[in-house]
N, C-alpha and C positions, 0 to 999 in steps of 0.2 A: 785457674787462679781467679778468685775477685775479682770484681772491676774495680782499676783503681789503687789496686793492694801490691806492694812489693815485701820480699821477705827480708830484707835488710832492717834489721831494729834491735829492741833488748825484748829477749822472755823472760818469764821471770815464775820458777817453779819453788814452793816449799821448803825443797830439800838441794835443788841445784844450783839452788840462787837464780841469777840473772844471766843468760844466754845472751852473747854479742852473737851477731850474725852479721854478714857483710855479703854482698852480691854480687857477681860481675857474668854477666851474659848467665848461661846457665851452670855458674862455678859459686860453691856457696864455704862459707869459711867462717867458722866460730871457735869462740872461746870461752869457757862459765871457771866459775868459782865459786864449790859447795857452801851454803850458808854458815854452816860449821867451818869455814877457812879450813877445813883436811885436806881437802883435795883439788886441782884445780885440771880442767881439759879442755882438747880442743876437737873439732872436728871438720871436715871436709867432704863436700860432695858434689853432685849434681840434679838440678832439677828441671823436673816432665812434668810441667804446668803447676798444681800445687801440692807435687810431691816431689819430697827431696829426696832419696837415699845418699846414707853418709856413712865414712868411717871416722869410728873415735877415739880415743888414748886420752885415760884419766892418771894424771899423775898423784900421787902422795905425797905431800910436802915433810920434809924430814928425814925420808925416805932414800935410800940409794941400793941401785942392783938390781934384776930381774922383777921382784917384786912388787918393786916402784910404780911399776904401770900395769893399767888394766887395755884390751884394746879390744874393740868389737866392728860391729855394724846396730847399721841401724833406719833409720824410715820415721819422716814427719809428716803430716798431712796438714796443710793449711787451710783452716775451714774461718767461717763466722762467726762467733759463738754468743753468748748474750749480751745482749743491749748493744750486739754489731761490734764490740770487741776481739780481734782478732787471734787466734788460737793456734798451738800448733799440737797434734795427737800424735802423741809417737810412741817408737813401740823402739825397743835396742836388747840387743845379744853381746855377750861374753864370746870373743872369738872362739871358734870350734866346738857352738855351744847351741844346744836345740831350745834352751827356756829363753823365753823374751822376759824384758819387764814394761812397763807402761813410762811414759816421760810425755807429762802434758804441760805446756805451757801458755803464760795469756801476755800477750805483747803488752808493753809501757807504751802509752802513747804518748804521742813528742819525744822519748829518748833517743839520743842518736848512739849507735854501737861505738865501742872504742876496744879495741882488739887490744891493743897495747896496755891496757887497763888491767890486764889477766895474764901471771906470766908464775915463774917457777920462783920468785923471790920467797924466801919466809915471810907469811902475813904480818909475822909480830912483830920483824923487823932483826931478829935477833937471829944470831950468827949461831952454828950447831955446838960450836966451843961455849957460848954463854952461858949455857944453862949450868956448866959443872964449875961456875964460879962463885 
């Protein structure tokens, strides 16, 4: 790891939006919600310096019954990336699934994570009855 550097923060990707991360000993715990508000997940793992392997389950909002959730693994790597910005390079699988895809993220500095910030509410606020009113 860095000197200096802990993984506890917000990343913050294109398409995943902002990654909450949270730390305790070598026990890692996040939560994102897609910038399109569709979907929202969490994940869990452990980390061997600065790499974390994790599992994750992405919910769909709206959504209910098996299909509702996606769940894989997955692998960050924390590195330094320019101008000493901190980065996380990952790579994640669809469970029982040989294609990876890429998930690179570049930490907020100064944001402190808020796990409870990311949850299964409707973004819009609206109940699954309202729309057919």
């Amino acid at each position: 790891m860095p000197a200096e550097q802990t993984w506890a923060g917000v990343y913050y990707n294109p398409v995943y939006g902002n990654l909450h991360l949270t730390a305790q000993d070598t026990s890692i715990v996040g939560r994102w919600k897609r910038t399109d508000s569709s979907h929202w997940g969490e994940l869990s793992g452990t980390v061997e310096g600065n790499l974390l392997r994790f599992k994750w389950t992405e919910h769909t909002y709206g959504t209910v019954g098996p299909a509702a959730d996606l769940r894989g693994n997955g692998v960050f790597l924390y590195k330094m990336g320019q101008n000493d910005i901190p980065e996380l390079e990952g790579q994640y699988a669809l469970e029982d699934s040989d294609k990876t895809a890429d998930w690179h993220c570049i930490k907020q500095l100064n944001v402190k994570p808020d796990l409870n910030s990311i949850n299964g509410e409707n973004p819009t606020g609206a109940t699954s009855g309202d729309q057919w009113q």
